[in-house]
C-alpha positions in Angstrom: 168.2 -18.0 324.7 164.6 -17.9 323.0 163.8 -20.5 320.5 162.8 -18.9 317.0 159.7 -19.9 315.6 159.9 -21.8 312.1 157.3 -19.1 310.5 156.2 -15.3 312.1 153.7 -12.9 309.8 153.8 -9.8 309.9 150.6 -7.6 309.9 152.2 -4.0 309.0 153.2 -5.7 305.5 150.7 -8.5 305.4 153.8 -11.1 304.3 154.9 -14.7 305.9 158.2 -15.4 306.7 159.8 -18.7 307.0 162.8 -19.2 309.5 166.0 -20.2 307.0 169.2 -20.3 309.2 169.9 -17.2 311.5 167.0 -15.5 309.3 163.4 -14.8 308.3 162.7 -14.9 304.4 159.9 -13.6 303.2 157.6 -17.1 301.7 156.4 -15.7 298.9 154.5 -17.8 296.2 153.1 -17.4 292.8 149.6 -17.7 291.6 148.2 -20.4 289.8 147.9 -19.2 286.3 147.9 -21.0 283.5 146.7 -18.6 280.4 150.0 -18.5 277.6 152.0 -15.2 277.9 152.0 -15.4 274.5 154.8 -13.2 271.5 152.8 -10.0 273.1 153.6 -10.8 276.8 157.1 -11.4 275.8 157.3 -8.3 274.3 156.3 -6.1 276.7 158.2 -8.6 279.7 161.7 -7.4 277.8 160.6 -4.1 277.6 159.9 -3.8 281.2 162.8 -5.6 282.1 165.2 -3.5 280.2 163.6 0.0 280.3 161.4 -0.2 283.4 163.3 -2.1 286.2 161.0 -0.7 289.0 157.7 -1.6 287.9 159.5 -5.5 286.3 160.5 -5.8 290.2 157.5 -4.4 291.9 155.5 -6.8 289.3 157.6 -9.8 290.6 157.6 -9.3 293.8 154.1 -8.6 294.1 153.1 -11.9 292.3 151.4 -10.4 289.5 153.7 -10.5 286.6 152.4 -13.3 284.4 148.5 -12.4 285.3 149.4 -8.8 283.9 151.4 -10.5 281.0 148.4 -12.5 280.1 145.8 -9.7 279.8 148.2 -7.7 278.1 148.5 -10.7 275.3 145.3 -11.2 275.6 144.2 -7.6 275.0 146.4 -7.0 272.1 145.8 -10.0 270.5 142.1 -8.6 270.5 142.6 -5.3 269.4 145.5 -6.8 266.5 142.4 -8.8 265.4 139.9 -6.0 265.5 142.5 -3.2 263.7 142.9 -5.8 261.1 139.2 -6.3 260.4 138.6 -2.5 260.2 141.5 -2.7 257.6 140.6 -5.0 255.6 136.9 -3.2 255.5 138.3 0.6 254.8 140.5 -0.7 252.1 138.1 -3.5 250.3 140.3 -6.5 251.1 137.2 -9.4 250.3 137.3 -13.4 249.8 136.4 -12.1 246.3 140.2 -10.5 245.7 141.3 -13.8 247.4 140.3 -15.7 244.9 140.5 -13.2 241.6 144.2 -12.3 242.8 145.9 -14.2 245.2 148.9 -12.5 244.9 147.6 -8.9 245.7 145.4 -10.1 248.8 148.7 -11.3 249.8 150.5 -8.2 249.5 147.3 -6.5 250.8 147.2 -8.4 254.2 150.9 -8.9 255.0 150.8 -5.1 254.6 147.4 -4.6 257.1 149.3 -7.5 259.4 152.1 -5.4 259.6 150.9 -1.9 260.3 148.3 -3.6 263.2 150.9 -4.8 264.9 153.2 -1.8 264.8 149.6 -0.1 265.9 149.9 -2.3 269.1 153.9 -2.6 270.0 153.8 1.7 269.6 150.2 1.7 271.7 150.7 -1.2 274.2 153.5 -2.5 274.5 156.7 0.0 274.3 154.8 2.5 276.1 
């Protein structure tokens, strides 16, 4: 009989395979990424896992899941900012209320915090 090699590639795909046992298994390894996920890359990770298997495993397989989980965070954590700002401008949210009426700037940007980020889950991330 023929000897197997340890490790074949294969140009049609452009994968290597490692010999484990009787069998080749594709040696597939992640990037080195080290930007945080973050509660925005979470969000949309269980949301493709749950309602969009096919593009979770194609994601995975390919490599590219936390790089395409980080600029998501990234992006909305950006755009949150930024939809917050324009907020706080249209409806005359100042340092000047801060510190006339604490209370009311409270209940003004809990109230703009909360409609930017339903803004981003409907637009970014459950879409």
């Amino acid at each position: 009989m023929t000897e197997l090699k340890s490790r074949i590639h294969d140009e049609s795909n452009g994968l290597d395979y490692v010999l484990v046992g009787d069998y080749y298994v594709p040696d597939l390894k992640l990037p080195e990424e080290h930007r945080p996920i973050g509660m925005w890359g979470r969000l949309h990770r269980t949301y493709l896992e749950q309602y969009r298997p096919a593009r979770f495993s194609a994601l995975c397989l390919s490599g590219e899941l936390h790089t395409y989980l980080a600029d998501l965070n990234e992006q909305a954590t950006e755009r949150c900012s930024l939809i917050i700002e324009q907020m706080k401008q249209a409806e005359g949210v100042t340092e000047t209320m801060k510190a006339d009426n604490q209370m009311l700037w409270v209940q003004s940007m809990n109230s703009i915090r909360n409609r930017a980020e339903e803004i981003i889950r409907q637009e970014m991330i459950y879409c």
